[in-house]
ZADO-1210 file (C-alpha; in nm, 4 decimals, padded with zeros to 6 digits):
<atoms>
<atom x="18.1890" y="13.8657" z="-02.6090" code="UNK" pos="1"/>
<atom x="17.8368" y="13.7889" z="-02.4336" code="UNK" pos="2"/>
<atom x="17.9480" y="13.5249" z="-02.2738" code="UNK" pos="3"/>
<atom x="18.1982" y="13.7530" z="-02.0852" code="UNK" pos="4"/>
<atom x="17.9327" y="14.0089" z="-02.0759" code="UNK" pos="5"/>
<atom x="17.7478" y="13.8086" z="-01.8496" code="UNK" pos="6"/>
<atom x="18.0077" y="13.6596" z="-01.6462" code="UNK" pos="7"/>
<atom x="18.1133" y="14.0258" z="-01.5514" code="UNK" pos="8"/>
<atom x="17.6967" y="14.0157" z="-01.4529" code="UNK" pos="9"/>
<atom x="17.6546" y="13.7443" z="-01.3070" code="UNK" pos="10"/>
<atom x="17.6342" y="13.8803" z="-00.9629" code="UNK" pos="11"/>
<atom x="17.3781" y="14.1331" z="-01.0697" code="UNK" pos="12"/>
<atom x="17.1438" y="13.9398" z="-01.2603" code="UNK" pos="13"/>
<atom x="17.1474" y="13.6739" z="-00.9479" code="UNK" pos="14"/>
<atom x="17.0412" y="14.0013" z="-00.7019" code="UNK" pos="15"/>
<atom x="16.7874" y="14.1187" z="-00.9900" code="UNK" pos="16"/>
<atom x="16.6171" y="13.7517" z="-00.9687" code="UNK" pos="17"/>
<atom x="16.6698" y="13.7222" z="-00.6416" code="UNK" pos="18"/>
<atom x="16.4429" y="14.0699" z="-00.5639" code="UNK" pos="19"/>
<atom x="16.1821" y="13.9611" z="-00.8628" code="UNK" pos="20"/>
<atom x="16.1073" y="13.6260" z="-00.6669" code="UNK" pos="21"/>
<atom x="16.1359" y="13.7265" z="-00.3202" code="UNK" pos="22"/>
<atom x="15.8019" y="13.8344" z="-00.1809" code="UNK" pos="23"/>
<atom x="15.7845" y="14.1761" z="-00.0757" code="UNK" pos="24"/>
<atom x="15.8135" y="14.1550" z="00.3762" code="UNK" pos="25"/>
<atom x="15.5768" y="14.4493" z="00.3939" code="UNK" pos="26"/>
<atom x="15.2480" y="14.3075" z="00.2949" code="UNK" pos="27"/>
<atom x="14.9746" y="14.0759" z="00.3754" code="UNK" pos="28"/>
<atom x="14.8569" y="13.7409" z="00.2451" code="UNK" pos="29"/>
<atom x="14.5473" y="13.9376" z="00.1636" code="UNK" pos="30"/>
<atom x="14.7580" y="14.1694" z="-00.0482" code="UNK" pos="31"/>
<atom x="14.9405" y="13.8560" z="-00.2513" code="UNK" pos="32"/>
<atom x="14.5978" y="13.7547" z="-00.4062" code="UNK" pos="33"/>
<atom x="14.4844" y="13.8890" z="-00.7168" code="UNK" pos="34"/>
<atom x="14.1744" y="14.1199" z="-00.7225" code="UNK" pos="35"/>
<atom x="13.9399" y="13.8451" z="-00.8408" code="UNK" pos="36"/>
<atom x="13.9828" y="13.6357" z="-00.5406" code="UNK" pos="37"/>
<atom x="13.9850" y="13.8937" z="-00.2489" code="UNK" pos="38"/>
<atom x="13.6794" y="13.8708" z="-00.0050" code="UNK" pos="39"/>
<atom x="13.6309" y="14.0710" z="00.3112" code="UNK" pos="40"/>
<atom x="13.5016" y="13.7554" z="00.4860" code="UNK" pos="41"/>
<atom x="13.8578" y="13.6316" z="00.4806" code="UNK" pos="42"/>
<atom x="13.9814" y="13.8441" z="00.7260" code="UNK" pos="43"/>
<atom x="13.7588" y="13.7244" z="00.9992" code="UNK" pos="44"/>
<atom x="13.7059" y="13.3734" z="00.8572" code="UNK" pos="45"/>
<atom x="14.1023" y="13.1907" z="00.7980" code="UNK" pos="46"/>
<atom x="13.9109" y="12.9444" z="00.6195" code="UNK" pos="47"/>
<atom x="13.7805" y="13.1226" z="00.3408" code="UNK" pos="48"/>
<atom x="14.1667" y="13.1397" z="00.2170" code="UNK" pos="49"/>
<atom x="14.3228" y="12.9197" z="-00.0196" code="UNK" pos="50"/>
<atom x="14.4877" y="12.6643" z="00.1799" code="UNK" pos="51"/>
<atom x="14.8117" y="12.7217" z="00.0948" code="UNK" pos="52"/>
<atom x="14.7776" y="13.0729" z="00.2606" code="UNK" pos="53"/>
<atom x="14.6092" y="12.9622" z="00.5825" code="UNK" pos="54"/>
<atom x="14.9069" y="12.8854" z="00.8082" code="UNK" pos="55"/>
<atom x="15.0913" y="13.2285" z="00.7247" code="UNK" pos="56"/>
<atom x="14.7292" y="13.4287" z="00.7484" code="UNK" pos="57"/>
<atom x="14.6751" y="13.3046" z="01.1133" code="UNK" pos="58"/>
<atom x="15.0347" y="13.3996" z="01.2469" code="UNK" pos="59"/>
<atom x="14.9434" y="13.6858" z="01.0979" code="UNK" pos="60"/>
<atom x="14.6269" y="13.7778" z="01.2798" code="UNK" pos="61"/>
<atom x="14.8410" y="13.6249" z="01.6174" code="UNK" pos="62"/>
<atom x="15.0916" y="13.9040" z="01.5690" code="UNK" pos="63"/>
<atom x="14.7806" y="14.2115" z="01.5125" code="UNK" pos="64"/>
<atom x="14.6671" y="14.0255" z="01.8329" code="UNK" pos="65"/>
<atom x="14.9769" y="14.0835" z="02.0146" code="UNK" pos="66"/>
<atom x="15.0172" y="14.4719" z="01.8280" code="UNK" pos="67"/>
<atom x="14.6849" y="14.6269" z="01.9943" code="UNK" pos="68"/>
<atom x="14.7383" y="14.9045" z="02.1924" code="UNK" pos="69"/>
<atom x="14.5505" y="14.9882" z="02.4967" code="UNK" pos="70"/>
<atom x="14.3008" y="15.3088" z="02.4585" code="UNK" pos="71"/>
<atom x="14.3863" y="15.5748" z="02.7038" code="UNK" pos="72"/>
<atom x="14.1032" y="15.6376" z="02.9607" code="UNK" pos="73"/>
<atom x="14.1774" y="16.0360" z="02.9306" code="UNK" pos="74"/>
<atom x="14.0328" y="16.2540" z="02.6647" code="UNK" pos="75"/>
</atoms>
């Protein structure tokens, strides 16, 4: 009988493992560190991040870049 159980389930345990491992689209590589090896000299210094982070960190700070919006000359 728990072998059916989790044939009838088998879709959603595959979508509940599928949303645990999946990284969350709304944060930075920054944010995916733990506490212990955050640094604020990481955000102006790609470097300073693991290198397995470096790649995705600089598209990152390509697409802020691209995001900045122009201050109006009016106050």
């Amino acid at each position: 009988t728990a072998s059916t159980f989790a044939q009838a389930r088998a879709a959603e345990i595959s979508a509940m493992l599928k949303a645990v491992t999946q990284k969350s689209s709304n944060s930075l590589v920054f944010q995916t560190l733990p506490r212990h090896m955050r640094r604020r000299a990481m955000s102006h210094n790609v470097k300073r991040l693991p290198r397995r982070l470096r790649e995705i960190a600089q598209k990152e700070a390509e697409k802020a870049v691209h995001q900045k919006k122009e201050h109006s000359k009016n106050k």
